[in-house]
C-alpha positions in Angstrom: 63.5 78.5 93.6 61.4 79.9 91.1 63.7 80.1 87.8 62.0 83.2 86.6 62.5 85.5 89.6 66.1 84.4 89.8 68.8 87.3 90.1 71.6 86.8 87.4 74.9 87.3 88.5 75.1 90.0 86.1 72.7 92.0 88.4 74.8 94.9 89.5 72.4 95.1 93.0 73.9 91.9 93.5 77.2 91.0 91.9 79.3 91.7 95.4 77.0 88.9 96.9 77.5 86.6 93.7 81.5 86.9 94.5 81.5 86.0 98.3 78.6 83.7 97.8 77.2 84.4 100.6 74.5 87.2 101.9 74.6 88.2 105.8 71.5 89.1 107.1 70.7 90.8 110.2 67.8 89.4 111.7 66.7 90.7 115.6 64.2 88.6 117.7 60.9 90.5 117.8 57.3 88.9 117.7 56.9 90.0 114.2 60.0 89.7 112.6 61.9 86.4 113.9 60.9 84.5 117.0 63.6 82.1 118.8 62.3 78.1 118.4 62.3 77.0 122.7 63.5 73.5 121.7 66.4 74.3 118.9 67.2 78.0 119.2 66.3 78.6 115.2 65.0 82.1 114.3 61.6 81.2 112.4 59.5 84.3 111.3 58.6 86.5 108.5 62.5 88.0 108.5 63.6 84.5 108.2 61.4 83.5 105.6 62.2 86.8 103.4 66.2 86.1 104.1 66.5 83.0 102.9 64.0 83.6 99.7 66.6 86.5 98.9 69.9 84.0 99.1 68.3 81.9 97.2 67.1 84.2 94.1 70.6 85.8 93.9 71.9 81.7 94.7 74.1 82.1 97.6 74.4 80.8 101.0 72.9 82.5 103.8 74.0 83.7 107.0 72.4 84.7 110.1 73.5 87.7 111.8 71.2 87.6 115.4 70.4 90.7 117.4 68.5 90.5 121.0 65.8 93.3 119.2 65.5 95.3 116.1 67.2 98.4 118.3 70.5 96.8 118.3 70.5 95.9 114.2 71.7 99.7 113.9 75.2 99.1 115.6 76.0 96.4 113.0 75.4 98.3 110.6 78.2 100.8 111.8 80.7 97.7 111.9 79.7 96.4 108.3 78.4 93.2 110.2 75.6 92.5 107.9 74.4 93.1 104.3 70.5 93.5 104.5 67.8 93.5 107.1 64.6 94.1 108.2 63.4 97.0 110.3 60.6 99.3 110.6 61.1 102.4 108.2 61.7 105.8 110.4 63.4 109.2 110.2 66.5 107.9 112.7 66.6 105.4 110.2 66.7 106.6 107.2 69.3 109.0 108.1 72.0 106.3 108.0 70.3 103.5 105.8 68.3 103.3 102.5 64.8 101.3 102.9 63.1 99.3 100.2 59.5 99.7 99.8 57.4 98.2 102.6 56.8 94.7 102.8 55.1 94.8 106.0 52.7 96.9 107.7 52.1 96.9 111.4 49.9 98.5 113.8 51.5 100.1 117.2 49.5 100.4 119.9 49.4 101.6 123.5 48.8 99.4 126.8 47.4 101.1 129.5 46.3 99.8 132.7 42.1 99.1 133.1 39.6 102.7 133.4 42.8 104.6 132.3 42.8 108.4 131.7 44.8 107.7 128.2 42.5 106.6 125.2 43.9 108.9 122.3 47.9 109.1 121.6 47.3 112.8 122.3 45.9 111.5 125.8 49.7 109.8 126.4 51.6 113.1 125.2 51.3 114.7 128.9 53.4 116.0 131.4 53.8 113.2 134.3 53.0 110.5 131.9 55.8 107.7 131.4 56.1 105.3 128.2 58.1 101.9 127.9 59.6 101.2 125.1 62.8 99.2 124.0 66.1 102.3 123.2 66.0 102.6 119.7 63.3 99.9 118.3 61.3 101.2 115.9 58.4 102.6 118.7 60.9 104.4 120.4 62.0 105.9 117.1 58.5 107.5 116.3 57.5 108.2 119.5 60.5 110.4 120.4 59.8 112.0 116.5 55.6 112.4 117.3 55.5 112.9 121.0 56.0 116.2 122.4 56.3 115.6 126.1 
């Protein structure tokens, strides 16, 4: 740990950690956030990586909360069943949970079969024209906010 980023336990963002000395963290299995290792079954990723940097500036023990995907992190946080994660900032979001600045910036794109009609977003927001997407991940989120149809 790198002395001079360390949180003091005098830090009022983090004096309730300090006290139960540990940190929950919800962390969901997505390709870009945490990824599940075939041979042991440990989460290994960028959410990972940030998680346990965090625990060990503020100097407590860290624990995993897993999801299936970042949709289902929401629900825990209704049940108080972790203390920070790490989700794509939207509206939905925001609503029930404050966001740091980004640390992350993705791309989302669409997948459409070979010499599809659909090669603008505005080509996708049609009547008769279905989109995939997890129920309440981050895609879903803005699409249902953007998308008219």
């Amino acid at each position: 740990m790198n002395r001079r980023n360390a949180v003091t336990s005098a830090d009022s963002r983090v004096v309730d950690f300090v006290k139960s000395g540990k940190i929950r963290a919800g962390l969901a299995e997505a390709p870009i956030m945490a990824v599940k290792e075939p041979a042991t079954g440990e989460l290994r990723g960028v959410a990972i990586d940030l998680s346990r940097e965090l625990a060990a500036r503020i100097g407590v023990e860290l624990v995993q909360v897993a999801y299936p995907r970042p949709g289902a992190i929401m629900a825990g946080l209704k049940s108080n069943a972790w203390d920070v994660t790490f989700l794509g900032i939207d509206a939905t979001r925001a609503a029930e949970a404050d966001f740091s600045p980004a640390y992350l910036e993705v791309d989302l794109k669409y997948l459409v079969p070979p010499n599809s009609s659909i090669l603008t977003p505005t080509d996708a927001d049609k009547a008769g024209i279905r989109i995939a997407v997890p129920r309440g991940d981050l895609v879903d989120n803005l699409l249902s906010e953007r998308l008219k149809r």
